[in-house]
N, C-alpha and C positions, 0 to 999 in steps of 0.2 A: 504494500500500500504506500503511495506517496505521501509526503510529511506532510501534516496538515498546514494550512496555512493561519499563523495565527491572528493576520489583519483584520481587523474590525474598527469600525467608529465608535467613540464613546469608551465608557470606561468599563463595560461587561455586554456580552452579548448570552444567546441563548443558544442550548444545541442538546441532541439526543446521541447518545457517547454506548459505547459496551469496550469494557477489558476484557473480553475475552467468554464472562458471562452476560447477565441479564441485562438486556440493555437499560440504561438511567436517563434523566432527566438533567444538564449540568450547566454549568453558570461557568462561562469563558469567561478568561481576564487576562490578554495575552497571552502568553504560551501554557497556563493552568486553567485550570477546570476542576469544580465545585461541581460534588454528586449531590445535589438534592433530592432524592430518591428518598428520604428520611423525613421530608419536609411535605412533599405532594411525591404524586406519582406520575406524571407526565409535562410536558410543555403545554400542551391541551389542558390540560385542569389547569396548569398555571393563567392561561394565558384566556379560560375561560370566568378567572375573577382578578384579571389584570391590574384594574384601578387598585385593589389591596395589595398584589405582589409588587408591582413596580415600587414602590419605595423600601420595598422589606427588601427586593433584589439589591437597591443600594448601599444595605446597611452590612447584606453578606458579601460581597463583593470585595466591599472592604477590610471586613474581617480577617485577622488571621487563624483563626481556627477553623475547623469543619475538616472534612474527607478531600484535599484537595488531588489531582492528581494530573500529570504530565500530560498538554496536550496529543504529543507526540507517540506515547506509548498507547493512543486511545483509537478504538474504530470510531471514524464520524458518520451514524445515519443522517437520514431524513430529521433536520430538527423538528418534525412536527407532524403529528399525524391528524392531518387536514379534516374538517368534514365532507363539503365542497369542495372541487376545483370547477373555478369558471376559468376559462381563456380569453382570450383577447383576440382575433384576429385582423389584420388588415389595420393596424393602429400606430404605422408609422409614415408619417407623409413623404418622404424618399422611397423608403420601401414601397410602396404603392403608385407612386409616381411612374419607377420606374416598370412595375409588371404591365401597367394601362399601358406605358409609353409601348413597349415590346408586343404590345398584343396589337395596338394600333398600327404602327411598322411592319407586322409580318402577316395580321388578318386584312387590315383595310386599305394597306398601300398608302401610307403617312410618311413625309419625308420627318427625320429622327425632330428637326424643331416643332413642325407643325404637332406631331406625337406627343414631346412634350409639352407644348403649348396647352395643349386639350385637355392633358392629364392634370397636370396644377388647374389647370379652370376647374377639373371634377373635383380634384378635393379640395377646394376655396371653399368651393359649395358644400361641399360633404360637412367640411367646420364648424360650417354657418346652421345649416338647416340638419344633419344627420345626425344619425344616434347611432353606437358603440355595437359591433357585430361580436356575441358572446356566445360562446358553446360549453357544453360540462368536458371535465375531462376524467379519467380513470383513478383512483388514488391508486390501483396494483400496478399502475405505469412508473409509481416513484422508485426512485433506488437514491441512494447516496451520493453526493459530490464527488467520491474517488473510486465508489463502484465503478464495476467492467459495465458499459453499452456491450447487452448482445442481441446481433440484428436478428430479426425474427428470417425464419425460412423463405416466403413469399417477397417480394419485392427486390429492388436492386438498388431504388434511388434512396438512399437514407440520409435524411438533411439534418442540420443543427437549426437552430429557433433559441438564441438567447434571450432570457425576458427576468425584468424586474418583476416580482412576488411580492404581493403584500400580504398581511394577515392580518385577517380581522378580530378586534379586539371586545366590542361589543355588539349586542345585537339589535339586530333593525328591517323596516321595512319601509318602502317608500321615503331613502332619507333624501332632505335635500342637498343638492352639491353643497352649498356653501356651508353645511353640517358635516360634510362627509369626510373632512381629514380626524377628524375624533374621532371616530369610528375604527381607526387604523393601530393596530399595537405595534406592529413593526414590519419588517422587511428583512427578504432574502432573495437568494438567485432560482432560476429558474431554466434550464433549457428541455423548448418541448423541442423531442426531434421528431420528426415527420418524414415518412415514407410516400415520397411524392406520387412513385408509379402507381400506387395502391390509393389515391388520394379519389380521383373520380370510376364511376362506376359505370363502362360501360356497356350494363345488361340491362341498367337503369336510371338512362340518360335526362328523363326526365324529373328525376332526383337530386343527380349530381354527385354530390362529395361523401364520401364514405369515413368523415371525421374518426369514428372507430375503429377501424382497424389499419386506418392509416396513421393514426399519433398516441396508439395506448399499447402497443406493446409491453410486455416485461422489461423495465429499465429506461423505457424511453422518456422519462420526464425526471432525468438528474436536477436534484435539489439539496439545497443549501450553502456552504456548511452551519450558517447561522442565522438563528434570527437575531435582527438587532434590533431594537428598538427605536422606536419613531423620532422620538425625543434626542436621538445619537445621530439621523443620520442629514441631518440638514435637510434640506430642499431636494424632493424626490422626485422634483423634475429638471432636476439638473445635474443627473448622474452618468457617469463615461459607462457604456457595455460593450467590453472587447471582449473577442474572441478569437482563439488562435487554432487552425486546424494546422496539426503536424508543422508548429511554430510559424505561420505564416498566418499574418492577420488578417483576418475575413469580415469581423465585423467591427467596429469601431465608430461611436455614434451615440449620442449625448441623448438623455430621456427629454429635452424640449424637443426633441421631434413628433412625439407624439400628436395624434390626432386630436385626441380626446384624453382628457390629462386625467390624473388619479380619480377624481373627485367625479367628474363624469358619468367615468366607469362603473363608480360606488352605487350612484345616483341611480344610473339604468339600470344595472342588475338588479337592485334590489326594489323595484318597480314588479320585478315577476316572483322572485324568491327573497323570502325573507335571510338577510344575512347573520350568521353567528359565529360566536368568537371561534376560529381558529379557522374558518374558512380560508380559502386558499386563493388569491382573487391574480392571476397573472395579466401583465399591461399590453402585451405583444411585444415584436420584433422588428429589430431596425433592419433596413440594408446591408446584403453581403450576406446570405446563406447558400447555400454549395448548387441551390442551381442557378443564382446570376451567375458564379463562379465556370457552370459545369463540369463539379468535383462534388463527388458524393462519397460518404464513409466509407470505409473498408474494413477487413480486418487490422489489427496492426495500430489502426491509426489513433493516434491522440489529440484529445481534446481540451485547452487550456479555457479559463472560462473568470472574468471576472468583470465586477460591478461597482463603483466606489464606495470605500468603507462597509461593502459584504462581507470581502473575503475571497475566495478562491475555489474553483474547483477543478479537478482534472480528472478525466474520466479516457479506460483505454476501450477501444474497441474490439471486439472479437465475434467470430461467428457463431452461430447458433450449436454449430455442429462442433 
């Protein structure tokens, strides 16, 4: 397993840890980690009576007693075992920019300005008058930040999809935007990857996209290594998400890009579903996933993955077989 990475903003983040046994509940602080497995028993119960934990988190953190232990000697799961996952698609104006522009140039015969002339016009509009495209996602798609990606048997195109995670901290329904960063307990990474070839269905063209079994695999939604809290990480729309396929940077792209910002997102979803604490609410993805590139995963290949003041993840790939 690769070292973990002990970056985080703030002065303690959160994460779900095993030595070797049962896995805990523990409180990062730099290179150490606090078992509160003694205290609650999961990040979810913590983080479903939040307003009481956050200041008790402060006062253990600082502490030097407790069960501390090495981050390095620790496996890092999934810090949080979600209720919901909603996703985000289609929620970076570059990255959308350029698939309208591409599909105008190769379907309608657009010279590459006129293409993207047209496209920025659709999503000026889209700003103004549109609402946030949100689908469920799998929680058995989660695996760990430095877990093995193993690509499933069917398909060939296996892409990466880095995205900012929030977690929700309390519960709601029909909140308004300008209510909705309260709502938030904190934040971590997220990459949904997605099996392109497997994406549309053509038995059932008048459906379309086959979301499930093209982005819920076994593994395919690496998360973590932390959550950190909201109150640590500044301004969550002005965060760098780089991503390195086999050391070469692929995506690199600040969260103002977004279409429709945190609060939006909060606002629409929770319009159909009531949101609750530990839900899993991902923003989308910028520009630069492996088919603008036309370079899709392999065996072998490695995935570097960070977000500012998240942390780190690196994840290897290998086949099914």
């Amino acid at each position: 397993m690769p070292e973990p990475s002990p970056s985080h903003a703030g002065p303690f983040a959160l994460g779900t840890f095993s030595d070797g046994a049962a896995a805990f509940p523990g409180l990062v602080a730099g290179p150490r980690v606090r078992d509160l497995s003694g205290l609650v028993a999961s990040v979810r119960a913590l983080v479903e009576d939040w307003d009481t934990w956050l200041p008790r988190l402060h006062e253990l953190a600082a502490a030097p007693d407790g069960d501390w232990h090495d981050l390095a000697d620790l496996r890092v799961l999934t810090p949080i075992e979600p209720g919901q996952i909603l996703q985000s698609g289609a929620n970076y104006r570059k990255h959308v920019v350029d698939l309208v522009a591409a599909e105008k140039e190769s379907v309608h015969g657009a010279t590459p300005e006129e293409a993207r002339a047209d496209a920025e016009k659709m999503m000026d509009e889209r700003i103004r008058s549109g609402v946030p495209y949100i689908f469920l996602g799998s929680p058995r798609a989660l695996c760990g930040p430095y877990d093995d990606v193993v690509l499933p048997a069917l398909g060939e195109q296996h892409d990466w999809e880095l995205e900012l995670a929030l977690v929700i901290g309390r519960a709601g329904r029909d909140i308004p935007a300008a209510d909705a960063m309260s709502y938030v307990a904190g934040y971590t990474i997220s990459n949904d990857l997605t099996t392109r070839d497997r994406l549309y269905r053509p038995d059932l063209k008048a459906i379309g996209t086959d979301w499930f079994t093209a982005k819920n695999a076994d593994t395919f939604l690496p998360t973590g290594p932390f959550l950190v809290p909201a109150d640590f990480v500044g301004d969550p729309g002005d965060l760098r998400i780089t991503l390195r396929h086999n050391g070469v940077v692929r995506q690199d792209e600040s969260t103002k890009d977004m279409i429709f910002d945190i609060p939006r997102l909060i606002a629409y979803a929770s319009t159909t579903t009531t949101l609750r604490p530990g839900d899993l609410l991902l923003t989308g993805s910028p520009a630069g996933n492996g088919a603008h590139w036309g370079v899709f995963l392999g065996p072998g290949d490695v995935i570097d993955a960070e977000i500012t003041g998240l942390g780190h993840q690196r994840n290897t790939v290998r086949s099914h077989a």
